[in-house]
C-alpha positions, 0 to 999 in steps of 0.5 A: 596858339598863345603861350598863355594857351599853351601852358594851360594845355599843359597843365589840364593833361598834366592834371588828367594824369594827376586826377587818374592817379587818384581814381586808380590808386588802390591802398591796402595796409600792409604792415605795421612797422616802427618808425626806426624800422621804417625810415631810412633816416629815422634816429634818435634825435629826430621827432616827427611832427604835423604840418610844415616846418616849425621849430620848438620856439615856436609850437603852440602848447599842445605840440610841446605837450606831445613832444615832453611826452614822447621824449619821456617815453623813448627814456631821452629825459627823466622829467618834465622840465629834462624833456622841455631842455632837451627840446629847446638845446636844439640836439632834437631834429624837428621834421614834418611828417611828410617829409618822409612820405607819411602823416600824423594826426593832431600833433602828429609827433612820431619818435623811433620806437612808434608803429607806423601803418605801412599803406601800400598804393599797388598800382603805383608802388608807392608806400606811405605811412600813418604813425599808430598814435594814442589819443591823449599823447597826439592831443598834448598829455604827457602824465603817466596815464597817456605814457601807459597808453602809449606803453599798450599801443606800441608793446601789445597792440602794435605787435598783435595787428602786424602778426594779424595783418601777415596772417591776412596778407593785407586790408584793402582800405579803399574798398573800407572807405567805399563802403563806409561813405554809404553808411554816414561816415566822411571818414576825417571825424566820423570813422564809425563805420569804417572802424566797425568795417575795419574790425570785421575784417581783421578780427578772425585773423587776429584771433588766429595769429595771436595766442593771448586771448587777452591781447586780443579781447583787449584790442576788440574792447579797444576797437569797441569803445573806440569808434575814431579808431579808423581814422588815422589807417584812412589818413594814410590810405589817403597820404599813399593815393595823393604820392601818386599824384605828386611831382607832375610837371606842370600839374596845379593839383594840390597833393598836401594840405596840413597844418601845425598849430601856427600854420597851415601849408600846402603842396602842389604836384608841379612844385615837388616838395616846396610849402606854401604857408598862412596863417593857421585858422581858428577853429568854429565849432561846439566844444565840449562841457566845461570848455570854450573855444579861448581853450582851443588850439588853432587848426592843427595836424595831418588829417586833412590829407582826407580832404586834400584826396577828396573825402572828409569835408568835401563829402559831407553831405552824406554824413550828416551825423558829423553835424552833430561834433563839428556843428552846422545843419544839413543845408550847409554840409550841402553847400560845403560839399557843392563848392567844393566841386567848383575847385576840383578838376574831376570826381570820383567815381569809387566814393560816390554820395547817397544824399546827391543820388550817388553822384561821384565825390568832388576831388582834385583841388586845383590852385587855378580854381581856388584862385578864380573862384576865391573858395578855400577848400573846405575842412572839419577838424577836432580841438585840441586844448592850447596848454601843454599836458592836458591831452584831451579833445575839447570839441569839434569845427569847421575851418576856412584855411587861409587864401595866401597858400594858395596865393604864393603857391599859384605865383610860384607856380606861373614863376616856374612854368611860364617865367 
């Protein structure tokens, strides 16, 4: 046998170990915890964010938004211009989120004092985290609306769900994703039924575990009007199954996909913790009323942590009521979700699609195969407005990430294993 044949026996076993990881990963949420409690490391001056590793000279607006916000709430700085020095003198550590083993959505920024969902993937006894972030700080608010929203979020709710979460000993959330992918929801932009799921099943616990009964008629009016509600829970669902897969020797599989407003990166299991960067992409897709896409911020955030496990894009050809955010018709969902086949190594069999008679979800991507067949993996995502302070969801697309991660990370990878 070749070498060349030798190292691509290695590399389809060292793949079958990655993908049963996947299939056998059974997330369940288990606590909530802040991210000063829950990372080792975590202190004051740290500020966690989307994507791979940017600086504050270079984030787009939105980010910088989050970051004045979060800066204002934690008591760092007294105003808007306080908290932009603050942020440029370079006494503020910028890291990614996965770094540390969790995940962010938009901009993704955690500081000490946010709760974090603490998934745990028991067969593998990996934990993973998502932040419990407010919709207008992720998306770049900082006025006093959003800093009252993220008041509620860590003070009241926060406490309330962790007290639920005890009281029930864990939701198991991939048997929620199961269920939810039957009932039109691919679970990166459309999470309606996994929050309806999600709520039925905490609800009881709450009311039992929580003594203020307007706490917790706030929180189900809050889960009531805020059908998205899921979608950070499922991203960490997803962040705890892909560790499992992470740092295989020899393995090609993609375990990180995420993105910052100015790049898109990627990690793959063979190469530990190592980014592959390109340019981030411009967002296709409707925007709201009153916006147009020159508002838009380019691809951002950790939510493709969906895709990258085999969900989101990758399945909409059985949601195709996400079509009517992120734009599109039926046929193409169809083919996203066929090409996408053409770049994994297997499927699975626990998310399984209606509209294709129930045939298992495509996941695993493989660099190899992105490469030969020249399709990127496939992504839908929110818009967030470019300019700092406006904390609003614009609109909604699809995106064609770059091809050069995935490029660098191949070359890289035949560099490592058969240099």
């Amino acid at each position: 046998m070749t070498v060349i044949g030798e190292l691509g026996e290695k590399i389809d076993e060292s793949n079958r170990i990655a993908l049963e990881r996947i299939l056998n990963s059974d997330p369940v949420l288990v606590d909530i915890q802040t991210a000063g409690e829950w990372l080792p490391d975590m202190h004051d001056h740290l500020v966690l964010h989307a994507g791979p590793p940017i600086s504050w000279d270079r984030m787009p607006g939105s980010t910088r938004g989050a970051v004045i916000g979060a800066l204002l709430y934690e008591g760092m700085a007294r105003t808007t211009k306080d908290a932009e020095r603050l942020a440029a003198s370079g006494e503020i550590e910028f890291r990614p989120n996965h770094r540390g083993g969790g995940v962010g959505g938009m901009t993704g920024i955690i500081t000490r004092s946010t709760p974090l969902y603490i998934i745990e993937n028991r067969p593998y006894n990996v934990r993973a985290y998502a932040g419990v972030l407010t919709d207008r700080l992720i998306f770049g608010g900082y006025d006093r609306q959003t800093l009252d929203a993220v008041r509620w979020t860590n003070t009241v709710f926060a406490p309330a769900l962790k007290a639920a979460l005890k009281h029930l000993g864990g939701v198991n959330i991939k048997r929620i994703q199961a269920e939810a992918l039957h009932m039109n929801d691919e679970m990166h932009n459309r999470s309606n039924a996994a929050t309806a799921l999600f709520s039925k099943a905490v609800a009881p616990a709450l009311v039992e575990a929580v003594g203020d009964r307007q706490v917790v008629a706030e929180i189900l009016r809050f889960w009531n009007q805020t059908p998205s509600y899921f979608t950070f829970i499922g991203m960490g669902a997803c962040k705890a199954t892909m560790l499992a897969a992470a740092d295989i020797p020899y393995s090609s599989i993609v375990t990180v996909m995420a993105r910052n407003g100015v790049e898109f990166g990627v990690q793959v299991s063979g190469l530990g913790d190592r980014w592959f960067t390109g340019e981030a992409a411009v967002i296709d897709g409707p925007t709201f009323p009153g916006y147009s896409r020159s508002d838009a911020e380019r691809d951002i955030g950790d939510s493709c942590i969906t895709e990258t496990a085999g969900i989101g894009a990758f399945v909409m050809a059985g949601a195709p009521a996400i079509l009517r955010l992120v734009g599109g018709t039926v046929e193409e969902a169809h083919r996203h979700t066929a090409e996408m086949y053409e770049i994994t190594v297997g499927e699975n069999p626990h998310f399984t699609i209606p509209a294709l008679d129930f045939q298992p979800g495509p996941v695993g991507i493989d660099i190899r195969k992105v490469i030969e067949t020249g399709i990127v993996p496939v992504i839908d995502t929110a818009m967030t407005h470019r300019s700092a302070g406006v904390g609003e969801m614009i609109g909604a697309g699809m995106v064609t990430p770059p091809m050069k991660p995935f490029q660098d990370a191949l070359r890289a990878f035949f560099e490592t294993y058969a240099g």
